[in-house]
TIBABA-414482 format. One record per residue (C-alpha): y, x, z. Coordinates in Angstrom, 2 decimals, always signed. Example, Ala and Ser with C-alpha at 12.3 -4.5 7.8 and 13.67 -1.06 7.14 Angstrom:
-4.50|+12.30|+7.80
-1.06|+13.67|+7.14
//
This chain:
+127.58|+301.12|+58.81
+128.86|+298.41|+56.67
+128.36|+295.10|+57.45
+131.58|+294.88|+59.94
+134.26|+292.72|+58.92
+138.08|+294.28|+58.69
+140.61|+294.41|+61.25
+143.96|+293.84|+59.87
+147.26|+293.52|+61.43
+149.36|+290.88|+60.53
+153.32|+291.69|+59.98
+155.23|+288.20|+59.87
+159.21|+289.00|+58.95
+161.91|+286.76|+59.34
+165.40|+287.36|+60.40
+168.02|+285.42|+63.48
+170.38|+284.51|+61.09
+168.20|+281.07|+60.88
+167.54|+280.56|+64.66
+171.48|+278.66|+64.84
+171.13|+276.99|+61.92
+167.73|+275.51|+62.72
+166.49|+275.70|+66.33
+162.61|+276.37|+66.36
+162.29|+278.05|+63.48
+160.99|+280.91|+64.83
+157.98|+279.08|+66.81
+157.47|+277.26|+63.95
+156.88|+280.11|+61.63
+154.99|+282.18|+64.24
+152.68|+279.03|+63.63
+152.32|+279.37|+60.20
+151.45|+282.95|+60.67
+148.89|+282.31|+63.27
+147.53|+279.49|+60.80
+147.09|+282.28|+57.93
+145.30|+284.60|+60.11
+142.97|+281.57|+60.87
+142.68|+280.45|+57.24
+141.30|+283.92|+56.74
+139.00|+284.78|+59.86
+136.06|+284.21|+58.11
+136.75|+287.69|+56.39
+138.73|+289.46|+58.77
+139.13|+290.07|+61.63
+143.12|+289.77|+62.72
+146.10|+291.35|+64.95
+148.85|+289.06|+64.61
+152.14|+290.33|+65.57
+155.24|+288.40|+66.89
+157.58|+287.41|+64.55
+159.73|+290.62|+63.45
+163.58|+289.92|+63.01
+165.05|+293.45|+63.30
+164.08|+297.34|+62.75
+163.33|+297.59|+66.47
+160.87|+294.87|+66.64
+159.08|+295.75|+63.35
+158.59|+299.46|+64.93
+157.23|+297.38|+68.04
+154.60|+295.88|+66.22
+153.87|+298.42|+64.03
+153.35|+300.96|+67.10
+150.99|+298.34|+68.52
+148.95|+298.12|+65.79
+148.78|+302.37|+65.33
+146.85|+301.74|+69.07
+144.42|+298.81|+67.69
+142.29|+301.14|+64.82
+142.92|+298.53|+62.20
+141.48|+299.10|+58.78
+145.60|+297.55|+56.90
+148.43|+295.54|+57.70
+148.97|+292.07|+55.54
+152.38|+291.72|+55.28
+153.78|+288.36|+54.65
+157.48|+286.73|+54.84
+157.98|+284.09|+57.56
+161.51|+283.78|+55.71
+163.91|+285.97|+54.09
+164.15|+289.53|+56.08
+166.40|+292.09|+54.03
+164.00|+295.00|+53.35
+166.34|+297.51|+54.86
+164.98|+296.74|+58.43
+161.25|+298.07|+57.63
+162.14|+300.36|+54.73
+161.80|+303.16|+57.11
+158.64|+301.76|+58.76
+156.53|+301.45|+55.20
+157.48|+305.07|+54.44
+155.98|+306.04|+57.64
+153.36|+304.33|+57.66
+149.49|+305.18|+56.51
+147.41|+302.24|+56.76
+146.72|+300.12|+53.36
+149.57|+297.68|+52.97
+148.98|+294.10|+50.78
+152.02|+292.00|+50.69
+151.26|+288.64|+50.54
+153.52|+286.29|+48.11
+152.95|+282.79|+49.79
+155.01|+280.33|+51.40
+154.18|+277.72|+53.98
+154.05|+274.87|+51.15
+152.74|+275.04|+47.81
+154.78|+272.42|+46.00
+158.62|+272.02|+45.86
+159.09|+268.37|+46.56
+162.04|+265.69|+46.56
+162.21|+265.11|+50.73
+162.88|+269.44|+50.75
+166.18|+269.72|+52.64
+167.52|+272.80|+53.86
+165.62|+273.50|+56.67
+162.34|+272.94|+54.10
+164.19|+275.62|+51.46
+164.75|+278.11|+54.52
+161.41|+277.88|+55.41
+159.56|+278.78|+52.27
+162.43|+281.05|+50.56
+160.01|+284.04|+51.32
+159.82|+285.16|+47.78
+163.00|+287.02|+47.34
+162.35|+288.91|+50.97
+158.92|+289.48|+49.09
+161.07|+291.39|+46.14
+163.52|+293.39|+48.75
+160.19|+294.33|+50.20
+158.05|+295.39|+47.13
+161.55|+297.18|+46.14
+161.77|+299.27|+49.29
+158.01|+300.21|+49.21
+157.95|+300.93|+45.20
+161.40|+303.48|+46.18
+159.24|+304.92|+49.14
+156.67|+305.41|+46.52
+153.83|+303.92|+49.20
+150.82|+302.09|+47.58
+150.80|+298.52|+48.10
+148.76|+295.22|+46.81
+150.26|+292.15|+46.28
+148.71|+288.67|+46.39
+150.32|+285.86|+44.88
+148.86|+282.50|+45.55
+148.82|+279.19|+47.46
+147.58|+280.56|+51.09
+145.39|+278.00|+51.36
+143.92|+278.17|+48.06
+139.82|+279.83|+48.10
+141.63|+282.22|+45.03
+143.96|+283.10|+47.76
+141.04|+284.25|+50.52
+138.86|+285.45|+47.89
+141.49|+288.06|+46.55
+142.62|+288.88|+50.14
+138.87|+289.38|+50.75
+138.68|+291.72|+47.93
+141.99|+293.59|+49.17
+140.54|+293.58|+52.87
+137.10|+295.83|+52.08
+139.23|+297.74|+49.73
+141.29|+298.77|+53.02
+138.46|+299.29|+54.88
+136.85|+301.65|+52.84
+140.17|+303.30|+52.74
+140.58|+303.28|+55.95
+137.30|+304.72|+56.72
+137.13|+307.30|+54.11
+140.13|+309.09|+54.97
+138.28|+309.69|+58.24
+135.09|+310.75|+56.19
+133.63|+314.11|+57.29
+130.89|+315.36|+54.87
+128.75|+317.76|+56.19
+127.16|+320.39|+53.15
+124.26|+322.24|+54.04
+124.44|+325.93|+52.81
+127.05|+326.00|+49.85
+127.68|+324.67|+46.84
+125.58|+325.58|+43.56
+126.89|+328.40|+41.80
+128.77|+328.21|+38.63
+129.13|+324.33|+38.57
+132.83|+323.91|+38.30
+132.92|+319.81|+38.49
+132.06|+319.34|+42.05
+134.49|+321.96|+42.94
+137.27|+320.84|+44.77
+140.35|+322.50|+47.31
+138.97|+321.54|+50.61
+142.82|+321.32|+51.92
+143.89|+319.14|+48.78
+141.45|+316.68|+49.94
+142.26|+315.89|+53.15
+145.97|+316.10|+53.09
+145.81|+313.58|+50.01
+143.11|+311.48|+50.35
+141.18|+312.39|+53.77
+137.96|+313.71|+53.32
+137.18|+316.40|+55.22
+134.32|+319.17|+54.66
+132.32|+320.89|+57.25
+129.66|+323.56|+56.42
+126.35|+323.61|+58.28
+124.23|+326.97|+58.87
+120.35|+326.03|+57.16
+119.56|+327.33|+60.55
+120.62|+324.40|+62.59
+118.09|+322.36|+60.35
+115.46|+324.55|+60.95
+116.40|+325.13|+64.57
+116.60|+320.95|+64.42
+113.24|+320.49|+63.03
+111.66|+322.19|+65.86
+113.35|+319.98|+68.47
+111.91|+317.42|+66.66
+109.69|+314.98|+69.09
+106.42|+314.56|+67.52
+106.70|+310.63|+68.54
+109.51|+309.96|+66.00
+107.46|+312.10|+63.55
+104.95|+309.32|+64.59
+107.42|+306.60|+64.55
+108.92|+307.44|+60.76
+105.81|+307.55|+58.96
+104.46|+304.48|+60.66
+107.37|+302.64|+59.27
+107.42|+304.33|+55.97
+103.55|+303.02|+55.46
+104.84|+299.26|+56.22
+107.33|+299.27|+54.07
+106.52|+301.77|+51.09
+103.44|+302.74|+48.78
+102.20|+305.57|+49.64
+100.58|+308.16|+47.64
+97.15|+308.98|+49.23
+97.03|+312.80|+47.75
+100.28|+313.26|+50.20
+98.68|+315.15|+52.98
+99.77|+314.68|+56.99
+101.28|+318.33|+56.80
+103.35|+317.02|+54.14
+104.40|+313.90|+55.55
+104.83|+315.27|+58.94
+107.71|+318.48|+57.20
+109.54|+315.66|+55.27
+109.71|+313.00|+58.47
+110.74|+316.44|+60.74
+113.98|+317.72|+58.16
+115.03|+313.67|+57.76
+115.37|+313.52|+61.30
+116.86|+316.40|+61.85
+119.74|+316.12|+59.10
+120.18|+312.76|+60.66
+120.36|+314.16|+63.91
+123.14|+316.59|+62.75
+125.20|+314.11|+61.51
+125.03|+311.83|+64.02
+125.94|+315.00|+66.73
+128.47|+316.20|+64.57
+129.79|+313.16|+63.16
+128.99|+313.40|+59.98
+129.10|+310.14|+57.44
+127.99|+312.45|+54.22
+126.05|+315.45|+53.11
+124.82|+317.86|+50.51
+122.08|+319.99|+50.35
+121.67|+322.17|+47.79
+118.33|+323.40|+46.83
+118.92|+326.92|+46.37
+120.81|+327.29|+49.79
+117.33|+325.49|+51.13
+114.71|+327.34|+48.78
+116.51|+330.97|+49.56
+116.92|+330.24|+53.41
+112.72|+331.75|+53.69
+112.15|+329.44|+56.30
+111.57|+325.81|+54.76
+108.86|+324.65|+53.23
+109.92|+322.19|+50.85
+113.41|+320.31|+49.89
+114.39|+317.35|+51.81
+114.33|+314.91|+48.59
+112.90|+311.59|+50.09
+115.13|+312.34|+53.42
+118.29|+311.57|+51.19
+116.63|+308.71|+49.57
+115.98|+306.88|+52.96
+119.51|+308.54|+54.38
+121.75|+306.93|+51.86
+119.68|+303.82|+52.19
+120.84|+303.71|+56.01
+124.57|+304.29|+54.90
+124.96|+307.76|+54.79
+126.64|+309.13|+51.69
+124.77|+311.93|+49.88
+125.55|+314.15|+46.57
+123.11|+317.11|+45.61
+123.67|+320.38|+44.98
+126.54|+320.90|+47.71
+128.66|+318.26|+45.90
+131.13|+316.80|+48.69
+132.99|+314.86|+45.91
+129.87|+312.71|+45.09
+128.94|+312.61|+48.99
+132.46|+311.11|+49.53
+132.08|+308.57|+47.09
+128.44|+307.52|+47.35
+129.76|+307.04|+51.22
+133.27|+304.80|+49.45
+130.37|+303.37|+47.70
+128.49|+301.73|+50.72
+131.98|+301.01|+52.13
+133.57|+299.12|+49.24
+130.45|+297.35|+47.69
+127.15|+298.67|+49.83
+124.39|+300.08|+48.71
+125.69|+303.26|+47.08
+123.27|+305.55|+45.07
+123.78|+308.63|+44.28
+122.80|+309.61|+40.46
+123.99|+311.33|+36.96
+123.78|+311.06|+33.80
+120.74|+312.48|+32.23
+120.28|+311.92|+28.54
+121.76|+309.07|+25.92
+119.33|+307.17|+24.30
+121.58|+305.70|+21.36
+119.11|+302.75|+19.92
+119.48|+300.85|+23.16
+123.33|+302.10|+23.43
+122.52|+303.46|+26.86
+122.59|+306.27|+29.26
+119.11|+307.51|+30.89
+120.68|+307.80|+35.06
+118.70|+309.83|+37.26
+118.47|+312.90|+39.58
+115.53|+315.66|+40.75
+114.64|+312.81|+42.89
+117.34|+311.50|+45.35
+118.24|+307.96|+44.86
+119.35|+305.03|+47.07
+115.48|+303.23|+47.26
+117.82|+300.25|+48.35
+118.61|+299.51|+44.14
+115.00|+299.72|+43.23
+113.54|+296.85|+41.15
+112.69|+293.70|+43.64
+109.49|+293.51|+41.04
+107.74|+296.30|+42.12
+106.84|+298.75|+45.01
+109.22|+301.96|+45.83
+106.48|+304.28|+45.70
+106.41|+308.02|+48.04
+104.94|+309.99|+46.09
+103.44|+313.98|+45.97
+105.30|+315.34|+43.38
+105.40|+318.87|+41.65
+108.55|+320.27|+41.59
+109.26|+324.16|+40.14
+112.79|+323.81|+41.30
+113.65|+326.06|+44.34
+110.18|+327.80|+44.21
+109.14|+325.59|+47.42
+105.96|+323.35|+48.14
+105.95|+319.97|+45.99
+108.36|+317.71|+47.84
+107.44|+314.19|+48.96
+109.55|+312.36|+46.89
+110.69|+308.11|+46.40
+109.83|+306.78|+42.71
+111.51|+303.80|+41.14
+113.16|+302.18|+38.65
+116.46|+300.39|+39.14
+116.87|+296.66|+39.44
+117.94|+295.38|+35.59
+121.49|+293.63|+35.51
+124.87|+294.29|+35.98
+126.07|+297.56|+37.41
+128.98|+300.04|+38.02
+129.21|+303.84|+37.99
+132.23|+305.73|+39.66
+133.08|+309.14|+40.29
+135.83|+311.80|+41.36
+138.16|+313.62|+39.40
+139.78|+316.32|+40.92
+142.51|+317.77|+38.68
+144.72|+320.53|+40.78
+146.53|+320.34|+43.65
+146.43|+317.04|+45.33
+145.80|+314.99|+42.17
+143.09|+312.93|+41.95
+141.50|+310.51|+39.76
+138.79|+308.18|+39.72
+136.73|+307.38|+36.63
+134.84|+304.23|+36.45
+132.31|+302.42|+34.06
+130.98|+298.89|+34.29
+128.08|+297.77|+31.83
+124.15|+296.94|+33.21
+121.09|+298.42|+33.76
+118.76|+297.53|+31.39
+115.18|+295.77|+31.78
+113.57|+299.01|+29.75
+109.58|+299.95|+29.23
+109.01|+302.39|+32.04
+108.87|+306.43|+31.82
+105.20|+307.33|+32.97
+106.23|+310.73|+33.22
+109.43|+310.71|+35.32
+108.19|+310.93|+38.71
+111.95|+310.47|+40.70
+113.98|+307.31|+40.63
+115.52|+306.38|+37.40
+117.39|+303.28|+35.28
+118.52|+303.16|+31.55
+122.62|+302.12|+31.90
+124.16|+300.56|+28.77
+128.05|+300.76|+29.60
+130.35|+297.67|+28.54
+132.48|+299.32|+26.57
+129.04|+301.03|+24.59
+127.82|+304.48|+24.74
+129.59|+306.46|+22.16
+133.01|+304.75|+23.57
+132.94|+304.81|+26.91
+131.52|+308.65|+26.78
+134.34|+310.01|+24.86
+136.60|+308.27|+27.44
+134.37|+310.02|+30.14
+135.10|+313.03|+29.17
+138.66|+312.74|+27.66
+139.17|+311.55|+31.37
+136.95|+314.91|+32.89
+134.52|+312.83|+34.57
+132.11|+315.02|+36.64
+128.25|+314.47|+35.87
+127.80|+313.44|+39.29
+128.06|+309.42|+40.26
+127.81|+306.82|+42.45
+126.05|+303.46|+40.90
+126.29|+300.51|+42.50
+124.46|+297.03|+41.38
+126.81|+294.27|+40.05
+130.47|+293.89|+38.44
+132.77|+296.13|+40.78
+135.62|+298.06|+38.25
+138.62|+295.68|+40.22
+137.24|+296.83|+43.80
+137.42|+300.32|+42.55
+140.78|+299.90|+41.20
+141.80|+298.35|+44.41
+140.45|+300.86|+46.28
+142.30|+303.71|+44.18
+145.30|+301.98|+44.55
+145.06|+301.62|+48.52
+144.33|+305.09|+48.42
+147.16|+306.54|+45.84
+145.31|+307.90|+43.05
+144.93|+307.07|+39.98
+142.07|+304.87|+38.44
+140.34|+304.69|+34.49
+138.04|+302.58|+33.75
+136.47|+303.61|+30.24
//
């Protein structure tokens, strides 16, 4: 669900006031834009349109890539192109723009004549450009570099997955099973607000259809699943078949829904499962092994976190959902866990992901096969989503690592001890000065600038505490 590279459309402006003066130009430039597209195809994947000199052949291209199901448009000047001629066109349009600040050479040089000066003057249509989109008040990156430069591809890399995961999220629909737990007013969030501002769109799915699922069930993928899960897990030998057999049934089933429905995310929370009567036992390990497919996931009929443990896999990979437990404030850190559902995918490389039989009081159900393991120590990054009224958003980040700490022999779900960069007692005032929900996505390594890129693309606001 992630590993696809982007596809971005490339808009090349220029204007005909040059074609008299210098005869070529525009072949010649069309080159140069082909050449950038090149330069970066080992990232992207590229549209590149014809050269645009007037409103009418910006709309052209622009209309051509609406029908292509790009992921952003890299907008770069072939020459000077007053700003007027696509003003209306960036205030139209959706996708996530990055303007690109380059020029065809990197050095000014003694042999430069005219012609040279015409060709690389694109940093003034660059300003008319950033002007009109800043007025239109459209989010918009900006790269400034030598195009041929690695800094250059490694930054428009960055921007590129950013867009993607834009891209893909506003097309996100997360699927919550039941409702939402009562009284928890963090996850709560106006359905309509979301997907006129950001995308996101939530479904609700009867606990019926999963029970009605689990019956249609074939017994050979029942088969199938816990085959696999024995090859690549350790597997608790007091889990009994009957067990085994209820947990494989509900994974495939959710997954089953999704897929029919279309469904990227989901929530289920345990009282809409525990007060249904007719389950057995919560589907814990099923959103373990679901978000480790790609799937984003947040408990307790929390779409927010479901959203951005699915941004999560987009942006970075890997997402796991988790919260914030308890501080432990000799080590400066934060003990992360949940009931049990956790990304097996960030587990320690040093030892097995255990399934385990596991007593749980929580929803008065059977114990609930569940995955146990510690997070892999070293650098990490928690995010989450703030939504403050209306169709204001804001995202809330943290970098810092997960420490290499002595295990828990009493925690049986998967768990990590998180010391934030900024240290506890700073970055938890800024947490909460900033109304950070208790409900994040985690995802291994050093990620606050794709985040901030990523709220950027998507017009929110980003704080990174």
């Amino acid at each position: 669900m992630t590993d696809t590279k982007p596809r971005i459309g490339l808009l090349g402006i220029m204007q005909d006031l040059y074609d008299h003066m210098i005869p070529g130009i525009t072949d010649r430039q069309a080159s140069y834009a082909t050449d950038i597209a090149e330069r970066l195809s080992g990232v992207a994947e590229f549209v590149v349109g014809p050269p645009v000199k007037s409103r009418a052949d910006a709309e052209a291209v622009m209309a051509d890539f609406a029908g292509r199901r790009l992921d952003g448009v890299l907008v770069t000047m072939l020459t000077y192109g007053p700003a007027m001629r696509v003003a209306r066109l960036f205030n139209d349009n959706r996708l996530p723009v990055c303007l690109a600040n380059i020029q065809p050479e990197p050095a000014v040089t003694a042999r430069w004549d005219m012609a040279d000066m015409t060709y690389n003057q694109g940093i003034h249509g660059a300003q008319d450009t950033a002007n009109a989109m800043v007025r239109a008040d459209r989010p918009f990156e900006v790269i400034t570099d030598d195009w041929r430069a690695d800094s250059f591809a490694e930054r428009f890399a960055h921007w590129a997955r950013s867009a993607r995961a834009v891209t893909a999220w506003r097309n996100l629909r997360v699927g919550v099973f039941g409702y939402a737990m009562n009284h928890m007013g963090d996850i709560r969030v106006d359905e309509n607000a979301l997907l006129r501002a950001l995308g996101p769109e939530i479904s609700f799915v009867a606990p019926g259809d999963l029970w009605r699922g689990m019956k249609d069930v074939d017994g050979d993928r029942v088969v199938d699943l816990r085959s696999w899960e024995d090859g690549r897990f350790a597997i608790d030998p007091k889990l009994s078949d009957e067990e085994r057999d209820d947990h494989a049934r509900m994974q495939l089933a959710i997954e089953d829904i999704l897929v029919e429905r279309g469904l990227s995310a989901y929530s289920t929370h345990f009282d809409a499962i525990g007060e249904d009567g007719r389950f057995t036992r919560l589907p814990l390990a099923a959103a373990s092994s679901l978000m480790a497919k790609g799937y984003g996931y947040g408990a307790e009929g929390d779409a927010l976190a479901a959203a951005m443990v699915y941004a999560g896999h987009q942006l970075i990979g890997d997402g796991h959902f988790t919260e914030m437990y308890a501080m432990d404030f000799p080590s400066d850190s934060i003990l992360m866990s949940h009931m049990g559902e956790g990304n097996w995918r960030v587990a320690r490389d040093d030892e097995p992901v255990r399934l385990i039989k596991r007593g749980l009081g929580i929803g008065k159900l059977a114990d609930p096969p569940t995955f146990l393991f510690r997070y892999q120590p070293g650098p990490a990054t928690l995010a989450c989503l703030v939504s403050l009224g209306g169709e204001r958003f804001r995202l809330v980040v943290a970098e810092g690592e997960v420490l290499d700490a002595p295990p828990l022999p009493a925690l049986e779900m998967p768990y990590g001890q998180f010391r934030p960069a900024s240290g506890l007692r700073a970055c938890m005032d800024a947490w909460l000065l900033a109304g950070g929900p208790h409900h994040q996505v985690m995802n291994l390594g050093s990620h606050a600038e794709r985040w901030r890129t990523f709220a950027r693309a998507a017009g929110m606001e980003c704080v990174q505490v």
